[in-house]
C-alpha positions as CSV (number, residue, x, y, z in Angstrom):
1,X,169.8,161.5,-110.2
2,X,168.0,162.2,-107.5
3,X,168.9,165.0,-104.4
4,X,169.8,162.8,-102.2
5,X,172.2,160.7,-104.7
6,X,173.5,164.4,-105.7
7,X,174.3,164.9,-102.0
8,X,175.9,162.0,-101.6
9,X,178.2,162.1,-104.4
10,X,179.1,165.5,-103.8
11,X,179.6,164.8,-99.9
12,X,182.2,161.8,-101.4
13,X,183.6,164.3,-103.1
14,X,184.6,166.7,-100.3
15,X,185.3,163.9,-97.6
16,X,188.2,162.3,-100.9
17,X,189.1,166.1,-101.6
18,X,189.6,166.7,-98.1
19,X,191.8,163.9,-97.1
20,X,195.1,165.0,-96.1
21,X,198.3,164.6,-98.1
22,X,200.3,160.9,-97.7
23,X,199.9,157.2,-98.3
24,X,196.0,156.2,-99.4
25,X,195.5,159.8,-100.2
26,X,193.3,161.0,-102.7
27,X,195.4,164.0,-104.2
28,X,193.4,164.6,-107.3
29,X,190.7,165.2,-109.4
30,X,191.3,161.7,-111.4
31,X,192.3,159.9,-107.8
32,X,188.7,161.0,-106.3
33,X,186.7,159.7,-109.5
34,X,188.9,156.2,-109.1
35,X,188.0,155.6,-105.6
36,X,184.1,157.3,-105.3
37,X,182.6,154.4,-106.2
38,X,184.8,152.2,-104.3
39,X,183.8,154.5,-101.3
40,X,179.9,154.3,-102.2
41,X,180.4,150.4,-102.7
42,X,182.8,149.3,-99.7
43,X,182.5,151.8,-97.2
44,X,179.1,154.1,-97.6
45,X,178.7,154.0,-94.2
46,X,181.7,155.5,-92.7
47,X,180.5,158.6,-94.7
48,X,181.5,161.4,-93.5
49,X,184.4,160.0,-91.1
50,X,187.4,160.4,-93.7
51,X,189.8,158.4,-91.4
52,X,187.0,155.4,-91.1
53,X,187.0,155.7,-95.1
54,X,190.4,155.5,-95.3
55,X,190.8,152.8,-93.1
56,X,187.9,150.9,-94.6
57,X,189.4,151.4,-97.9
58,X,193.0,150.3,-97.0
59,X,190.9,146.8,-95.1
60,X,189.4,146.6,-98.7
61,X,192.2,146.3,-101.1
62,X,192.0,143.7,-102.7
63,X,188.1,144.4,-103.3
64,X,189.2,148.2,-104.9
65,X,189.0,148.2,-108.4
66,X,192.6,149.0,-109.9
67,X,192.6,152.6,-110.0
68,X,191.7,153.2,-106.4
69,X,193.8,150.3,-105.2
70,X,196.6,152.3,-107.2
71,X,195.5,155.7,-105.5
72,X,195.5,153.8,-102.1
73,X,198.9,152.0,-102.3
74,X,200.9,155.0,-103.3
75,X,203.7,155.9,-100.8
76,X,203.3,159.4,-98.6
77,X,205.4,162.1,-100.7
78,X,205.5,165.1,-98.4
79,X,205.6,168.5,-100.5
């Protein structure tokens, strides 16, 4: 893999890990993996705008693959 494709991966990673808690949140380890690609494949160029990729993501549903749409249609559980 290249640096760039490391850098982008990794700054996935942080924009998913640092989404905040609620509906269409990415809470975990397993819930980032689901929805990366999705992210590199739907919405790449809302990168590094988290709310954009969230919003981009929720337009996309029914293009997620069924993890992330699973990840994106759970309801906000505060605490």
């Amino acid at each position: 893999m290249s640096v760039r494709g490391i850098f982008a991966a990794t700054l996935v990673v942080g924009v998913l890990a640092a989404l905040p808690l609620g509906a269409a949140r990415a809470e975990s380890e397993q819930d980032r993996e689901a929805c990366t690609p999705d992210v590199h494949r739907l919405c790449g160029q809302y990168i590094p705008d988290r709310d954009a990729i969230i919003q981009c993501l929720k337009h996309n549903m029914r293009n997620l693959v069924p993890a992330c749409r699973k990840v994106m249609s759970r309801p906000y559980r505060p605490g």
